[in-house]
Backbone as CSV, one residue per row, in Angstrom:
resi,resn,N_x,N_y,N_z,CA_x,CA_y,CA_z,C_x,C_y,C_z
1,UNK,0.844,-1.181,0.000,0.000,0.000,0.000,0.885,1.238,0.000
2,UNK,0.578,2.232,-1.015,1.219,3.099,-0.771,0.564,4.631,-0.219
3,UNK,1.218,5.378,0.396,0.594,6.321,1.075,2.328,7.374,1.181
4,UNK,0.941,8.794,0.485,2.447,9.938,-0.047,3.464,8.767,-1.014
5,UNK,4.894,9.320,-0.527,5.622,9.424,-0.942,6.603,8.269,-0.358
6,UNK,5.894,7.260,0.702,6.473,6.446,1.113,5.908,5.102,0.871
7,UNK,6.979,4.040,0.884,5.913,2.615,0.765,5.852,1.978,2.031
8,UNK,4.918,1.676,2.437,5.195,1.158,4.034,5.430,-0.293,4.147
9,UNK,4.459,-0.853,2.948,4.873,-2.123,3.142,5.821,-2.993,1.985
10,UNK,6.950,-2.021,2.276,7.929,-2.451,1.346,9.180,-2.928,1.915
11,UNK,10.111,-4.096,1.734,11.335,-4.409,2.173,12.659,-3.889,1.356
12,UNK,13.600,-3.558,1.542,14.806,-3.269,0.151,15.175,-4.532,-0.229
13,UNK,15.178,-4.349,-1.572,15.344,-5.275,-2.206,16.580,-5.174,-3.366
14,UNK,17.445,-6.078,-4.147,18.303,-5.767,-5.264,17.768,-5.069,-5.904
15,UNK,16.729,-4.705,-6.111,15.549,-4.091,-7.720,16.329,-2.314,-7.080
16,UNK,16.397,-2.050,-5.614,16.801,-0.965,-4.998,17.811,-0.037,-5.313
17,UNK,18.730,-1.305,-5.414,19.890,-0.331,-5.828,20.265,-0.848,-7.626
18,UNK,19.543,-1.645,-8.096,19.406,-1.349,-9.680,19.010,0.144,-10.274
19,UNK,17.886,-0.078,-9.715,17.396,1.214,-9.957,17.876,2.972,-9.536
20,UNK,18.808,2.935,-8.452,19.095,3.765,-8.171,20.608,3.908,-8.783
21,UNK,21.444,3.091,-9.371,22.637,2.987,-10.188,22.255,3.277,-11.761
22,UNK,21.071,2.660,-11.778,20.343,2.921,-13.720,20.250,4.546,-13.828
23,UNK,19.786,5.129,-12.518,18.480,6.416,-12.746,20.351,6.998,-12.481
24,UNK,21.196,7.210,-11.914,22.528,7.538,-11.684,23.185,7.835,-12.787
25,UNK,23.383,6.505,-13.391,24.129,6.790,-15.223,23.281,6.819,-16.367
26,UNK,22.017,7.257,-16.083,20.908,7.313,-17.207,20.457,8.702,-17.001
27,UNK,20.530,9.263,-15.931,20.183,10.604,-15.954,21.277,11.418,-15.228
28,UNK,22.419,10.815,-15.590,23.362,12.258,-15.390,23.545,13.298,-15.763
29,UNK,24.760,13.861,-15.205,24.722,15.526,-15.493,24.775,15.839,-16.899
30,UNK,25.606,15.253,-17.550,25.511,16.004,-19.236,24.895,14.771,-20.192
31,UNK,24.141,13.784,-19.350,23.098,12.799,-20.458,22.612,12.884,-21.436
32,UNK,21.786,13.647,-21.450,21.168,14.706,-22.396,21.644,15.080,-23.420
33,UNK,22.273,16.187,-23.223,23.371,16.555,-23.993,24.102,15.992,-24.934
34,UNK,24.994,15.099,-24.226,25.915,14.318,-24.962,25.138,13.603,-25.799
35,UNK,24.260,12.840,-26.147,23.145,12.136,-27.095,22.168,12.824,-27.356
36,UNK,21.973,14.282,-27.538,20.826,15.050,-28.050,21.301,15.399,-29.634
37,UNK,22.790,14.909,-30.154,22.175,14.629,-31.429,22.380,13.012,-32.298
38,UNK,22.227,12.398,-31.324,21.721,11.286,-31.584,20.392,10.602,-31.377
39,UNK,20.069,11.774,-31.131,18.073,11.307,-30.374,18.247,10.345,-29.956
40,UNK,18.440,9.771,-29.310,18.767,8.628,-28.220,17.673,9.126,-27.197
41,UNK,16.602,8.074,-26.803,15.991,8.132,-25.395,15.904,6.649,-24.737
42,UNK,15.195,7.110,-23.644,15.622,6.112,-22.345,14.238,5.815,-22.256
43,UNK,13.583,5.000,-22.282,12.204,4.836,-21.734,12.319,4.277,-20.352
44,UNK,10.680,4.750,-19.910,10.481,4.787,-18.488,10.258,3.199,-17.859
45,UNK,10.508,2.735,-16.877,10.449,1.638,-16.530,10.312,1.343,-15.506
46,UNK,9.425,0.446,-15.028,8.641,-0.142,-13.221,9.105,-1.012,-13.281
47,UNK,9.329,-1.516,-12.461,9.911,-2.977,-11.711,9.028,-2.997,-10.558
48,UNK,8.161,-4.451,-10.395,7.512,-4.529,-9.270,7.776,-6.197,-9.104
49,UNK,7.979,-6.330,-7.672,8.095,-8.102,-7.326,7.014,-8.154,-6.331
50,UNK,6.105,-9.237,-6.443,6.010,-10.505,-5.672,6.223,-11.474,-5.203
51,UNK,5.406,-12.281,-4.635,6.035,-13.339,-4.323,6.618,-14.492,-4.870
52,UNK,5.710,-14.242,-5.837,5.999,-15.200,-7.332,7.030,-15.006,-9.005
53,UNK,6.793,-13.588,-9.114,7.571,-12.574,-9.610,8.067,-11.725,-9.882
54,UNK,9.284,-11.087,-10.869,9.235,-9.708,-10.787,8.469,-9.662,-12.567
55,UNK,8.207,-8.540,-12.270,7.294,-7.884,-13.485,8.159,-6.818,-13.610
56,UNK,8.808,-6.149,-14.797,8.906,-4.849,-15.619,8.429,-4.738,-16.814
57,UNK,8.099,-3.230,-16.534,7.048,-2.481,-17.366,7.780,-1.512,-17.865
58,UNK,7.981,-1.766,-19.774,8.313,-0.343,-20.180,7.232,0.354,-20.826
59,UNK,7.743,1.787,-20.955,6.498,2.713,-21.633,7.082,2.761,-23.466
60,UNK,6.465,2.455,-24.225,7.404,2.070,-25.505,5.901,2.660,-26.871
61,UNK,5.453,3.831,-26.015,4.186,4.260,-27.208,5.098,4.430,-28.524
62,UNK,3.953,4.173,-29.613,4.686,4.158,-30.951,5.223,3.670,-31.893
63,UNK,6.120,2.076,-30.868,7.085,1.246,-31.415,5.836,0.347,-31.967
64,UNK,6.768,-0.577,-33.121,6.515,-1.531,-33.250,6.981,-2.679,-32.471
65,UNK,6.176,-3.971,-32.396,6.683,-5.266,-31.749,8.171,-5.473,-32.152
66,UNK,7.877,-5.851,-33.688,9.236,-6.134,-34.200,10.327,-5.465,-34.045
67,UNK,10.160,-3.769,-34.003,11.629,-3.166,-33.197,11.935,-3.162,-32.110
68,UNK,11.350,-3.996,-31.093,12.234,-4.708,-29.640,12.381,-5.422,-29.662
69,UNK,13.212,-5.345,-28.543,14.224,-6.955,-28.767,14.506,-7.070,-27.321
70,UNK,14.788,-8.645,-26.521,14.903,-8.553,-25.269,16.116,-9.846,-25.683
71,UNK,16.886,-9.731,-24.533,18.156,-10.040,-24.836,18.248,-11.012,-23.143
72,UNK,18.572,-12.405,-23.250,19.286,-12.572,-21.343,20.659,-13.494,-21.556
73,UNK,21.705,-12.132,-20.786,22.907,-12.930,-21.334,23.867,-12.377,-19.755
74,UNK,24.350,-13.978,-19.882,25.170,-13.863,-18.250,24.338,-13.169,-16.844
75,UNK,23.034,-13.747,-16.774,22.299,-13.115,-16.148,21.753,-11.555,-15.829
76,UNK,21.768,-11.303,-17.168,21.624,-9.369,-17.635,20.572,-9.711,-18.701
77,UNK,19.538,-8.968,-18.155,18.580,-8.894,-19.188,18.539,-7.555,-20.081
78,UNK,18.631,-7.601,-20.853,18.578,-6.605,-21.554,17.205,-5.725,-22.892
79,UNK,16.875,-4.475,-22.554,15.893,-4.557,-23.625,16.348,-3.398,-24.232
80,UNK,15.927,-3.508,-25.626,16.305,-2.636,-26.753,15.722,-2.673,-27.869
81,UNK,15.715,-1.210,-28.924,14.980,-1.212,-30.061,15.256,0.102,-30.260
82,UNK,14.406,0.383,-31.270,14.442,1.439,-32.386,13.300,2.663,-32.576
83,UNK,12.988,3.583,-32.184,11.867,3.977,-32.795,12.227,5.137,-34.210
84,UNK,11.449,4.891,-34.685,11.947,5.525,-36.323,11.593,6.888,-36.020
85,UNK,11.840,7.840,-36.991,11.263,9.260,-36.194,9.982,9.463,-37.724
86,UNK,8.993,10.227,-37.131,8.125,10.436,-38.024,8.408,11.409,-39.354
87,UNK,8.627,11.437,-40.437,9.026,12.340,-41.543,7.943,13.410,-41.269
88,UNK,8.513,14.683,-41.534,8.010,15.759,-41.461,7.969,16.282,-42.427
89,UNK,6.561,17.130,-42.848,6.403,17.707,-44.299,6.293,19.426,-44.290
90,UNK,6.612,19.775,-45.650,6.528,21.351,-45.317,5.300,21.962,-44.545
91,UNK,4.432,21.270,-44.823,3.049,21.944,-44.255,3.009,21.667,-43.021
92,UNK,4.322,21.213,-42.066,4.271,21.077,-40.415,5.048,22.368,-40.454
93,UNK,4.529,22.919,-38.674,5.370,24.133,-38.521,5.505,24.231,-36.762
94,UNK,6.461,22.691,-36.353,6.525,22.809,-35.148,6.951,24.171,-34.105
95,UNK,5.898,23.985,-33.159,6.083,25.141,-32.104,7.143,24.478,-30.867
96,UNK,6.867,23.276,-30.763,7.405,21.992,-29.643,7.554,20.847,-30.026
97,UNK,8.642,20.287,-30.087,9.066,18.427,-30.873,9.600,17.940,-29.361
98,UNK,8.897,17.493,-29.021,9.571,16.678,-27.382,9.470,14.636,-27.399
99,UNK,8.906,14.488,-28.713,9.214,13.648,-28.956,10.397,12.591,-29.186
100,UNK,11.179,11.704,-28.573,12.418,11.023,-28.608,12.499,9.989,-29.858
101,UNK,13.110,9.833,-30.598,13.762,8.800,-31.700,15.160,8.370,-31.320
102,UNK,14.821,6.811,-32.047,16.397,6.501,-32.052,16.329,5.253,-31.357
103,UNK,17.454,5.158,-31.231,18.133,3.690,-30.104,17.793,3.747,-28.847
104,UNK,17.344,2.806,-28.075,16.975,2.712,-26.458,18.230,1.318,-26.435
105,UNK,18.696,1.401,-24.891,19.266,0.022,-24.401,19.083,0.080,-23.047
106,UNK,17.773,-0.456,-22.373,17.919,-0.819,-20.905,17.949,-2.134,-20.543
107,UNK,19.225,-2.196,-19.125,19.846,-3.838,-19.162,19.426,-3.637,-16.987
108,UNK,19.124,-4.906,-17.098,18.970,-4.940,-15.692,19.731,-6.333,-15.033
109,UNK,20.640,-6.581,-14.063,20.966,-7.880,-13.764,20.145,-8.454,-12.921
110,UNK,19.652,-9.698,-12.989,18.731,-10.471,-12.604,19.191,-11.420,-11.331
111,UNK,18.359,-11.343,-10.413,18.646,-11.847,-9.010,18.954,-13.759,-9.581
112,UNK,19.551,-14.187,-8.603,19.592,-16.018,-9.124,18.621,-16.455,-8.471
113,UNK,17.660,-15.618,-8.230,16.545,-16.995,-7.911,15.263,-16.889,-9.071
114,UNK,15.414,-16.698,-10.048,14.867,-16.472,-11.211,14.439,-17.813,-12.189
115,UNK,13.389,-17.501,-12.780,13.460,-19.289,-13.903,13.951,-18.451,-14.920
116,UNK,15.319,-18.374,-15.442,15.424,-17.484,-16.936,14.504,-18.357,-18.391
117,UNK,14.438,-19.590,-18.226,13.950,-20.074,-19.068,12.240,-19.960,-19.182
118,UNK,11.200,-19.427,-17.793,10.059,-18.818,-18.098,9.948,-17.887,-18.382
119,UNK,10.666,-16.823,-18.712,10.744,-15.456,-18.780,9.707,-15.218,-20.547
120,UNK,8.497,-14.442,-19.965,7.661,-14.153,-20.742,7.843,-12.545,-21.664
121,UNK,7.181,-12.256,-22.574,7.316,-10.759,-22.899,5.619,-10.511,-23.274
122,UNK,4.972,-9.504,-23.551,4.218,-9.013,-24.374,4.327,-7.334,-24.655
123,UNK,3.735,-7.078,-25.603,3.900,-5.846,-26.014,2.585,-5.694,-26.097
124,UNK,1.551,-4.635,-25.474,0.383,-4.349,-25.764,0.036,-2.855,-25.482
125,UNK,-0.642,-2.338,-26.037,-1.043,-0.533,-25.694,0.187,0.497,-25.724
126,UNK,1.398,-0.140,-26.431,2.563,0.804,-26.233,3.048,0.328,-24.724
127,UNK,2.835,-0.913,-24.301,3.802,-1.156,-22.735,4.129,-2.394,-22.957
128,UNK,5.489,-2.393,-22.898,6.042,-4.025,-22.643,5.535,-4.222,-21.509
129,UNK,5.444,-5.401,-21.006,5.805,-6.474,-19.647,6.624,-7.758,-19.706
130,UNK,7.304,-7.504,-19.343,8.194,-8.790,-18.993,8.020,-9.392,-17.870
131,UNK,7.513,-10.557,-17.316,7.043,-11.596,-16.461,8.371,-12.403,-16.027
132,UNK,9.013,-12.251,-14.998,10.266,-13.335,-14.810,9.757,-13.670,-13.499
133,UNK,9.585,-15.103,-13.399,9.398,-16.168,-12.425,10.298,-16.425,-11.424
134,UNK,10.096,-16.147,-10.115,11.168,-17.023,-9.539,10.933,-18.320,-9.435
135,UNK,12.434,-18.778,-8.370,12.802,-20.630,-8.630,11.415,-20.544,-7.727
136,UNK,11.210,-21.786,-7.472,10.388,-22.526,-6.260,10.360,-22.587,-5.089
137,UNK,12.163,-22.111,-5.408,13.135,-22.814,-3.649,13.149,-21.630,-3.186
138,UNK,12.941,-19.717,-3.826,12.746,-18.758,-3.690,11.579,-18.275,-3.052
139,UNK,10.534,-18.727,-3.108,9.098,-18.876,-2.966,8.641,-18.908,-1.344
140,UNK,8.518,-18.230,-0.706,7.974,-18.361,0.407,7.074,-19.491,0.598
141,UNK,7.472,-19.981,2.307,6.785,-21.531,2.467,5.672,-21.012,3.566
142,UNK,4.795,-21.767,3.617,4.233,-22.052,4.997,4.839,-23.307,5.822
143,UNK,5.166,-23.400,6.953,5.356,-24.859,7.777,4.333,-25.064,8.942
144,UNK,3.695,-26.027,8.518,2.828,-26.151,9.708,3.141,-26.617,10.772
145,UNK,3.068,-26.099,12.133,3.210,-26.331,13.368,2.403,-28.027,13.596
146,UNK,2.845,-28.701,14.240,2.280,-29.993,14.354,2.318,-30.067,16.467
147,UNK,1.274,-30.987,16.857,1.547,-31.094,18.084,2.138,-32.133,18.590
């Protein structure tokens, strides 16, 4: 449940400091910059776990299926693709282009208690999800007390 700006019922987890090392060298000081003329963007991305899995969610409006690509190598998952940029005709007369083109590459390393071999994808409404399973032996137990 979340409430404000805090999660209460949240533990730290690896996803913790992924994310806070990604958002580190993905949005540094001259990021921007340095790839603003390569239109290079970063799409946005959730990571949420249960008990059963982690789920990430990218925001990927626009793309096609076929220009992503998900990659799992040495326990690094990786996702990437292309978005083409739209041709513009004389009769446009942008006031604001905040639109991103180009190459994306987001790579995340994956905890070992993972099934890499269930690892699902879909692409629907402009949002990936990627579905990665943990093992079994990962899985929270119940033990029943006996008398």
């Amino acid at each position: 449940m979340r409430t404000g700006l805090i999660n209460r019922n949240s533990r730290p987890s690896l996803w913790d400091l992924v994310g806070d090392v990604d958002a580190f060298f993905g949005n540094g000081f001259l990021s921007e910059r340095e790839n603003s003329n390569q239109a290079n963007f970063q799409p946005a991305v959730n990571i949420v776990e249960n008990e059963a899995n982690f789920l990430i969610s990218a925001d990927l409006p626009g793309m096609k299926k076929e220009d992503i690509h998900i990659d799992l190598n040495d326990g690094v998952l990786s996702l990437s693709g292309e978005r083409s940029e739209e041709k513009e005709t004389s009769e446009q007369n942008f006031r604001r282009f905040e639109k991103r083109y180009g190459k994306f590459v987001r790579s995340f390393r994956l905890p070992e208690n993972v099934q890499s071999e269930k690892i699902e994808a879909k692409y629907e409404n402009g949002v990936l999800e990627v579905n990665i399973p943990k093992s079994e032996k990962a899985m929270p137990k119940k033990i029943q007390v006996k008398s």
